[in-house]
C-alpha positions in Angstrom: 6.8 -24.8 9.7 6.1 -24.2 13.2 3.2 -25.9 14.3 0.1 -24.5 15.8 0.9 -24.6 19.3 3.2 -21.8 18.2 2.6 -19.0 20.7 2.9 -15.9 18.4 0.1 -17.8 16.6 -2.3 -18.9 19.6 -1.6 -14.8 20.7 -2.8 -13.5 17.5 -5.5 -15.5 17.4 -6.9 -14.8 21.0 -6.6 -11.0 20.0 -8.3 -11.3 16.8 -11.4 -13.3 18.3 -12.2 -10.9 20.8 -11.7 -8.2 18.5 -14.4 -9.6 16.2 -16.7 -10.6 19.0 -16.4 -6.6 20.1 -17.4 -5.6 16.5 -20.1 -8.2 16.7 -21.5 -6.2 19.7 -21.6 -3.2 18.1 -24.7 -1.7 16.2 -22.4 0.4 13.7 -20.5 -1.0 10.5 -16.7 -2.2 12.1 -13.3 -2.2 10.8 -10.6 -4.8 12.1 -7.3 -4.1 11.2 -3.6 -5.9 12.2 -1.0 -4.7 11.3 2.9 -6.1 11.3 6.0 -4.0 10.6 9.5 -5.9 10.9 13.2 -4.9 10.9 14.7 -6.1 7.6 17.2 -7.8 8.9 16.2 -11.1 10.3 17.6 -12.1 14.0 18.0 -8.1 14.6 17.5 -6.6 18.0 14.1 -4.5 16.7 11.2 -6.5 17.9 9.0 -7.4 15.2 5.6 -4.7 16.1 2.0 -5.9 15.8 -1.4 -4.1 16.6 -4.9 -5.5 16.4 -7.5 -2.5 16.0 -11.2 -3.1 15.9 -14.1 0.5 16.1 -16.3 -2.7 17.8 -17.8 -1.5 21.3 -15.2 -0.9 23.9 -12.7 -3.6 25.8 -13.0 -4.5 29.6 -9.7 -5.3 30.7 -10.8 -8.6 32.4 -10.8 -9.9 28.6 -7.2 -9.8 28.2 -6.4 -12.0 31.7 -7.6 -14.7 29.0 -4.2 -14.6 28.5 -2.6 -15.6 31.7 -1.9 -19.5 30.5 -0.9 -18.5 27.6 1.7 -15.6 28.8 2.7 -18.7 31.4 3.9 -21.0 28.7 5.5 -18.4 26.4 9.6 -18.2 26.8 10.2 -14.6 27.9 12.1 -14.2 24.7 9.6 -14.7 22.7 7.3 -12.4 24.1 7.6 -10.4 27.6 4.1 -10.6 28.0 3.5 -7.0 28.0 0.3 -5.4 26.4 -0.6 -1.8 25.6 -3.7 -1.4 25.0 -6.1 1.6 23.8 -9.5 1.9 24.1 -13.0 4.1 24.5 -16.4 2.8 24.8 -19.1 5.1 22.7 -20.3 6.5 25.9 -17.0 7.3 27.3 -15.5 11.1 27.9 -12.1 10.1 27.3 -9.7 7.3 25.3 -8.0 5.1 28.2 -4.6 3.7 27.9 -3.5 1.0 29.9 0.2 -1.3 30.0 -0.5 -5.0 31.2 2.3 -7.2 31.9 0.8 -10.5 32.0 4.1 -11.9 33.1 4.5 -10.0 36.2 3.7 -12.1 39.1 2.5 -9.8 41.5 -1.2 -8.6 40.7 -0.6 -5.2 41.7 2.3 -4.5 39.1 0.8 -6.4 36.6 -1.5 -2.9 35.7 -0.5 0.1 34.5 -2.9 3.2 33.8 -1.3 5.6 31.4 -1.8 9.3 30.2 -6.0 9.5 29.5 -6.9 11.4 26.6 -10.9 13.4 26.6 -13.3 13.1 23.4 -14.1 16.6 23.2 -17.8 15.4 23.1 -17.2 13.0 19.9 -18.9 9.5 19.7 -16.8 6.7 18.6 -15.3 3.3 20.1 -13.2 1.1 19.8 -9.9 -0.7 20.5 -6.0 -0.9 19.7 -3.5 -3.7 21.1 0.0 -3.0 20.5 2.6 -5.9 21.6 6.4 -6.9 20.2 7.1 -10.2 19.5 11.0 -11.6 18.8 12.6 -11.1 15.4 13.7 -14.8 14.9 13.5 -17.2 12.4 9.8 -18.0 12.6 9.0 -14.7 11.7 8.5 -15.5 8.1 6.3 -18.7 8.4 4.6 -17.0 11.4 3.6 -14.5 8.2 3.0 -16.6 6.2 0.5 -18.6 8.7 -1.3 -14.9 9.5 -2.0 -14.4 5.7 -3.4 -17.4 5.0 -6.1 -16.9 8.7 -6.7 -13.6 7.5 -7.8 -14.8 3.5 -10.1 -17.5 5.4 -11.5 -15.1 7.7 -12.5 -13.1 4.5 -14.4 -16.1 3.5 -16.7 -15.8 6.2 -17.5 -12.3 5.7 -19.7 -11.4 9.3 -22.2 -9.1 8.6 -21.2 -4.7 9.2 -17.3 -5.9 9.5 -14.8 -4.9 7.0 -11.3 -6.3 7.4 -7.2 -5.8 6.3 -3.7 -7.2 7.0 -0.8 -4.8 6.8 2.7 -6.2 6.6 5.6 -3.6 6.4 9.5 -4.2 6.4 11.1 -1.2 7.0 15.2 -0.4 8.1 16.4 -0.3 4.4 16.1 1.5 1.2 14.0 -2.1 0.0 11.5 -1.3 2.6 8.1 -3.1 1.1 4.5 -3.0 2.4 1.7 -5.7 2.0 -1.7 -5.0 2.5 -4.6 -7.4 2.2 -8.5 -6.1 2.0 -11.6 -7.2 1.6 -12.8 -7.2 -1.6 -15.2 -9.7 -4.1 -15.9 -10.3 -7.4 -19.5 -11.7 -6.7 -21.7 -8.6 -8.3 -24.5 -10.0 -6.4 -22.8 -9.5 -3.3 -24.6 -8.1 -0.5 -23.5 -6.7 3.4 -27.1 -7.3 4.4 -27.3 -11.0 3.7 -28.0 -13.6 6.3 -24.9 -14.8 7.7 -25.5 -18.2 5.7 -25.5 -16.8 2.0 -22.2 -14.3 3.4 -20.5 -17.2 3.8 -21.5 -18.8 0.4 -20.1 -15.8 -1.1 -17.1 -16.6 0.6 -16.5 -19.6 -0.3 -17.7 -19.1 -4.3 -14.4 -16.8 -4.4 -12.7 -19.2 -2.7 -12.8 -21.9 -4.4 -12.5 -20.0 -7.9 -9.5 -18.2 -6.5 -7.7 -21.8 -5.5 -7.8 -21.1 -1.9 -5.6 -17.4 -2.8 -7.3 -14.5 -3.8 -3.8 -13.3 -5.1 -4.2 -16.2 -8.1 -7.2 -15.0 -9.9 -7.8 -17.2 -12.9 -9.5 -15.2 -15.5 -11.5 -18.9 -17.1 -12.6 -19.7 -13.7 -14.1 -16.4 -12.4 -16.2 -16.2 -15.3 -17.7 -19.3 -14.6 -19.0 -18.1 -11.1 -22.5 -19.0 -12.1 -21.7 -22.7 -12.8 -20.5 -23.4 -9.0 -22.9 -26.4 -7.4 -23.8 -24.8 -4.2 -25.2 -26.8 -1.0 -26.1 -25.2 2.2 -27.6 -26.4 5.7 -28.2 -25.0 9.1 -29.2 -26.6 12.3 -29.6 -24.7 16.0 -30.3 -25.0 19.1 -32.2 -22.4 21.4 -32.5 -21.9 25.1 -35.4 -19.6 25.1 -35.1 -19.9 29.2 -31.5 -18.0 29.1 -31.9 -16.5 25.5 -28.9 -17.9 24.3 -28.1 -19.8 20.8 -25.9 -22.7 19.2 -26.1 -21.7 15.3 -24.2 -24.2 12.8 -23.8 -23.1 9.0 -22.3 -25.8 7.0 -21.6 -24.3 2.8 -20.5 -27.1 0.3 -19.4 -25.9 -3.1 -18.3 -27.8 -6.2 -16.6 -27.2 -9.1 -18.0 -29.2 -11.8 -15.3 -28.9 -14.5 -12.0 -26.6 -14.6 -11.8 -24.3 -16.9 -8.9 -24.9 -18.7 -6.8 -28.0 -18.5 -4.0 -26.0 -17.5 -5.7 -24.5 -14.0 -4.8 -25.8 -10.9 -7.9 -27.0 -9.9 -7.8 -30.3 -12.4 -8.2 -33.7 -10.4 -7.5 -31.8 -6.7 -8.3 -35.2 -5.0 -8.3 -33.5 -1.2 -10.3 -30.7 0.4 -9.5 -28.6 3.0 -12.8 -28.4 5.3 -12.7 -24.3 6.4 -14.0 -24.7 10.2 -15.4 -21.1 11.9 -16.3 -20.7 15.5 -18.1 -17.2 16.3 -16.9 -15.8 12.7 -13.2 -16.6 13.4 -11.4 -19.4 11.9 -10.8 -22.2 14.4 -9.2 -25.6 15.0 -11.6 -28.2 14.1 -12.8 -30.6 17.2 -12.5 -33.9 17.8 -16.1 -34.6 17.5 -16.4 -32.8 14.7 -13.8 -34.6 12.6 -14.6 -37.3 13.7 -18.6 -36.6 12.9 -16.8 -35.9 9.2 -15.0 -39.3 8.6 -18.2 -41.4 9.8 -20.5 -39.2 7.3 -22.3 -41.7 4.6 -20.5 -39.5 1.9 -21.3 -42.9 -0.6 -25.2 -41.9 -0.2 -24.1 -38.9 -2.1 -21.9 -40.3 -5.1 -18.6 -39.2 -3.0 -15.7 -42.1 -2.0 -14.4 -41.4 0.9 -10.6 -42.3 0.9 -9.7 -40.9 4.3 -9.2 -37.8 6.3 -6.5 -36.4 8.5 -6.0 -33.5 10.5 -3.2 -31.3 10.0 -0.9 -29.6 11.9 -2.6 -26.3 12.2 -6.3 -27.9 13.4 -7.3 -28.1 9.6 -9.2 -31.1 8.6 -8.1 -32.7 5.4 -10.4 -35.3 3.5 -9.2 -37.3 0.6 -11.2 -38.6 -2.3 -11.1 -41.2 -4.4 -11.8 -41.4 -8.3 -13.3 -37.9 -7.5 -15.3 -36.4 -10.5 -15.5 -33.0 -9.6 -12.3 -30.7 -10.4 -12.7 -29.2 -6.5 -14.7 -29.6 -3.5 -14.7 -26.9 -0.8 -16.5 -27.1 2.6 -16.8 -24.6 5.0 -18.5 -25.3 8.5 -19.3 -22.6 11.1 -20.6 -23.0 14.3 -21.9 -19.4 16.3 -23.5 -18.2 19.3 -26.5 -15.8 19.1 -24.8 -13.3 21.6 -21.0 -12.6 21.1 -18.3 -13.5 24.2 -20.9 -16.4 24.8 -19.2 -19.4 26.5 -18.9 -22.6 24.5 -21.5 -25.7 24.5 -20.5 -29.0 25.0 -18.6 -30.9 22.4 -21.9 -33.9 21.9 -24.7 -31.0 20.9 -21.8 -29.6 18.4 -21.6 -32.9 16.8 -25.3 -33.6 16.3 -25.8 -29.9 14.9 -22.7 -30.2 12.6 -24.2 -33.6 11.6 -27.7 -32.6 11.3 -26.5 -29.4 9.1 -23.8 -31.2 6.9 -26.6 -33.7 5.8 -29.3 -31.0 5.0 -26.4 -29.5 3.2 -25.7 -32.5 0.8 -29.4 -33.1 0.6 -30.0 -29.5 -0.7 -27.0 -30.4 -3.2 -28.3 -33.6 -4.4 -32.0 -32.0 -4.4 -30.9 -29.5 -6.9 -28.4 -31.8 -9.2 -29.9 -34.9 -8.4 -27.9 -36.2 -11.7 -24.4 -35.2 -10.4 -24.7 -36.7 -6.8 -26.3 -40.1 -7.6 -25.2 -41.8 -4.4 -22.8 -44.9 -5.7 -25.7 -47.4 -5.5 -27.5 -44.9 -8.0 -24.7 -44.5 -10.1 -24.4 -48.6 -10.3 -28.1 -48.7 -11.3 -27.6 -46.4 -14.1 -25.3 -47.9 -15.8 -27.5 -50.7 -17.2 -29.6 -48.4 -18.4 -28.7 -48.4 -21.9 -28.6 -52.1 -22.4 -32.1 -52.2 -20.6 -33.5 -49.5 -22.5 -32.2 -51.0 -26.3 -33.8 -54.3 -25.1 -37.1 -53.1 -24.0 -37.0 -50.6 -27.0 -36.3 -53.8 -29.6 -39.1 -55.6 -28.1 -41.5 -52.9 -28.5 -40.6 -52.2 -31.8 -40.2 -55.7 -33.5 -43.8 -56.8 -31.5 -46.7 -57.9 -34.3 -49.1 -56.4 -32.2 -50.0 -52.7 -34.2 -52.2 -52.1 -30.9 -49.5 -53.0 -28.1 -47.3 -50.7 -30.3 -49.4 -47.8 -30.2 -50.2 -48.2 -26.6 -46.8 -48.7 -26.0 -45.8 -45.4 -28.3 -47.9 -43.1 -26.0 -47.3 -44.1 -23.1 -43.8 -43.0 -24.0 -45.1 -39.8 -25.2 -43.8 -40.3 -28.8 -47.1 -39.8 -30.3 -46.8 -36.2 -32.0 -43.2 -37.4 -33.4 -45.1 -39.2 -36.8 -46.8 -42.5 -37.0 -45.4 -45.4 -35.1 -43.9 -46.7 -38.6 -41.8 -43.7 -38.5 -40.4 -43.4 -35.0 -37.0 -44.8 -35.2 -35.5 -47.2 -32.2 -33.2 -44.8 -31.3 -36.6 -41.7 -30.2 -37.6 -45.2 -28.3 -34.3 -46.0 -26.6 -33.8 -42.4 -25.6 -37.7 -41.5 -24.7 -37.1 -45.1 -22.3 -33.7 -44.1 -20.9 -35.2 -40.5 -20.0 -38.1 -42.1 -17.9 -35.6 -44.9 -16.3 -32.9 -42.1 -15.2 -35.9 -39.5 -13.8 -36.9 -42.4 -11.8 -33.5 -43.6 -10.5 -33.1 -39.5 -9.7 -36.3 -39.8 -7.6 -35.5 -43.1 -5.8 -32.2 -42.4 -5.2 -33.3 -38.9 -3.0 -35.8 -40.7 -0.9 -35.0 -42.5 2.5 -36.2 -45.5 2.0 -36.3 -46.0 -2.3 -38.3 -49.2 -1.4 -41.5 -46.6 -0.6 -43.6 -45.2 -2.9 -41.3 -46.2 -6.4 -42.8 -44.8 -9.4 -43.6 -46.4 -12.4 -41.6 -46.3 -15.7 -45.1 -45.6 -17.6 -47.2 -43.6 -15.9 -50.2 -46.2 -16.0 -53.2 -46.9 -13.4 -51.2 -48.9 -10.4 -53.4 -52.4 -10.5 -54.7 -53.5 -7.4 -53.2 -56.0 -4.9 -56.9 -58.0 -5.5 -57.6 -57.7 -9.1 -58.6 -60.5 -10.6 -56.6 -62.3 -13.5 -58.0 -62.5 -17.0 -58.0 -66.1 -17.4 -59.8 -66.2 -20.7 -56.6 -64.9 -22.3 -54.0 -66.0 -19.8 -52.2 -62.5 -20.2 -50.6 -61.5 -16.9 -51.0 -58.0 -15.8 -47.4 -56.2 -15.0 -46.4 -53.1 -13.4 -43.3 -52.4 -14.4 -41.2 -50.6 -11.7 -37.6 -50.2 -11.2 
């Protein structure tokens, strides 16, 4: 597969990001819309066609010199370098047309205004590029690449945008058409949610589609409810030049797959979706990097290493994962679309800061399931600790430290303490030690503030001893 310096790629992703920045600028609902048709025949002379339509707020031609490096470094036979573009601003009379040819050295033959057509008085906007691109053999992966950036910027979902894909081969009798819309099966789906719980819709049909909304598995959608959901945010505002660094970060787990036969059993890698300005993007350095030195232990995940791919994707591995998939999706916006970037170190630190408040809010909610590994070492002697203490309670000759000891555990209403069987002990104990370990493990510092396994009078640092008895006093923590 070509990799993702490929220009046909880095071309349709420059016209798709601007595209969604114009709709982003517009007050109205939007509709983005590319659109490939191809010759049958691979190789042939017929250029394969491809427009990129948005109804966002109209285009200033400026926007399109963006292109100049990349024109540069494109072979001529791959792409001439020539543009037509369409487009009316709400305001405007008339619908301009314009031909840029980006690989035309001299400025003034580099524009061309074409026929203008008037409004009639009608309100609209928007924006069409139309540009052919060789027929050759990386025309099918290039495809393939397209539908798999359009499916993740369905994840996303920005708010008043509604996007499709159309891919037609025409030339022969087996002419077919693809098409590839927005749709969800999250009933509680809504266009006017914040940006944040868009994007967990997202990625809730993502993950229970396996990554392709063409392989719906019937056992998995209907256990859309059951998803482990953790989400974070972090910004950073320059009130002086009202401007905006937003970063999302969405983290959602499947617990169990549905059926031993779905895809998604013992998937021991996850690949982290990464959004800049509601398009998907090549992750950064910093960021990646900001990924691998994450304490993921802290939050009962092993870490067995991270790559990134070929196409900017970053890729992390697990080991002995317990989950049947793990999805992440991180996106980092500006408050104003066609906003120029911030630097890579205040990225970092938000993507950080908004990646830990998401596993936080994870482990807040199923503090059980994300015992960090520490935790998870801990609990494991809890049943052998829990039958001891429950033996020596039980087999004491001591009626009173019995009762006492009977409802403190809160076994009182069960029937007198004669009745109450070892194993209502062992559990009531095991209850009390795992809520505590739950606590401890959430905390910053589990050294601070650790609760007591009955929930006695704390005895003070300067109490005196009974020496008549000899008994020593205990608090018993863990």
């Amino acid at each position: 597969m070509a990799s993702t310096s490929s220009p046909h790629r880095k071309l349709l992703h420059s016209l798709v990001y601007w595209a969604v920045q114009r709709c982003r600028m517009s007050e109205s609902p939007c509709r983005l819309t590319v659109s490939l048709k191809r010759p049958a025949e691979l190789a042939s002379s017929s250029p394969l066609r491809v427009s990129v339509s948005d109804t966002g707020v109209g285009s200033k031609l400026e926007e399109f010199l963006e292109l100049d490096a990349l024109a540069r470094e494109t072979p001529v036979e791959k792409w001439d370098g020539t543009l037509l573009i369409t487009t009316t601003g709400i305001n405007d009379e008339a619908i301009y047309r314009y031909q840029i040819n980006l690989q035309e050295e001299i400025s003034s033959a580099r524009f061309s205004k074409l026929a203008t057509t008037y409004k009639n008085n009608a309100r609209f906007s928007g924006t069409e590029v139309c540009l052919c691109l060789s027929n050759d053999a990386d025309v099918d992966d290039f495809i393939l690449w397209l539908v798999g950036f359009f499916r993740k910027i369905q994840v996303i979902r920005a708010a008043n945008l509604a996007c499709e894909l159309f891919v037609e081969q025409t030339g022969n009798a087996d002419s077919r058409n693809a098409c590839l819309t927005q749709d969800s099966d999250d009933v509680h789906h809504s266009v006017t949610a914040s940006s944040i719980d868009q994007l967990v819709s997202g990625l809730k049909d993502y993950t229970l589609f396996h990554g392709n909304p063409c392989d719906k598995c019937g056992a998995c959608l209907l256990n859309r409810d059951l998803l482990k959901i953790g989400t974070g945010a972090a910004n950073h505002v320059d009130r002086r030049k009202s401007k905006g660094l937003h970063v999302e970060v969405v983290i959602v787990i499947a617990h169990t797959a549905s059926d031993l036969t779905c895809c998604m059993v013992n998937c021991p890698a996850t690949q982290v979706l990464y959004y800049e300005d509601f398009v998907p993007c090549q992750i950064s350095q910093s960021s990646f990097d900001m990924l691998m030195s994450t304490d993921w232990q802290r939050y009962g995940f092993k870490l067995k290493g991270g790559l990134m791919g070929d196409e900017g994707n970053a890729v992390l591995e697990w080991d002995n994962m317990t989950f049947a998939r793990i999805d992440i999706a991180i996106h980092t916006y500006h408050e104003c679309a066609m906003q120029e970037q911030q630097g890579s170190q205040q990225d970092r630190y938000l993507v950080r800061k908004a990646l830990k408040s998401a596993l936080s809010h994870l482990k807040a909610d199923h503090a059980g399931d994300f015992l960090s590994c520490h935790g998870q070492r801990v609990r494991e002697y809890v049943p052998d600790l829990a039958e001891s203490i429950a033996g020596l309670i039980l087999s004491s000759t001591d009626e009173e430290f019995q009762d006492e000891c009977i409802a403190l555990l809160g076994l009182v209403g069960l029937g007198s303490e004669r009745d109450i069987s070892e194993r209502a002990v062992q559990s009531s104990i095991s209850e009390k030690m795992i809520r505590i370990i739950e606590m401890n493990d959430t905390k910053e510092n589990a050294e601070d503030n650790v609760p007591y396994l009955f929930e006695c009078e704390k005895l003070e640092e300067d109490s005196e001893l009974d020496e008549e008895d000899g008994d020593e006093d205990m608090a018993f923590g863990f």
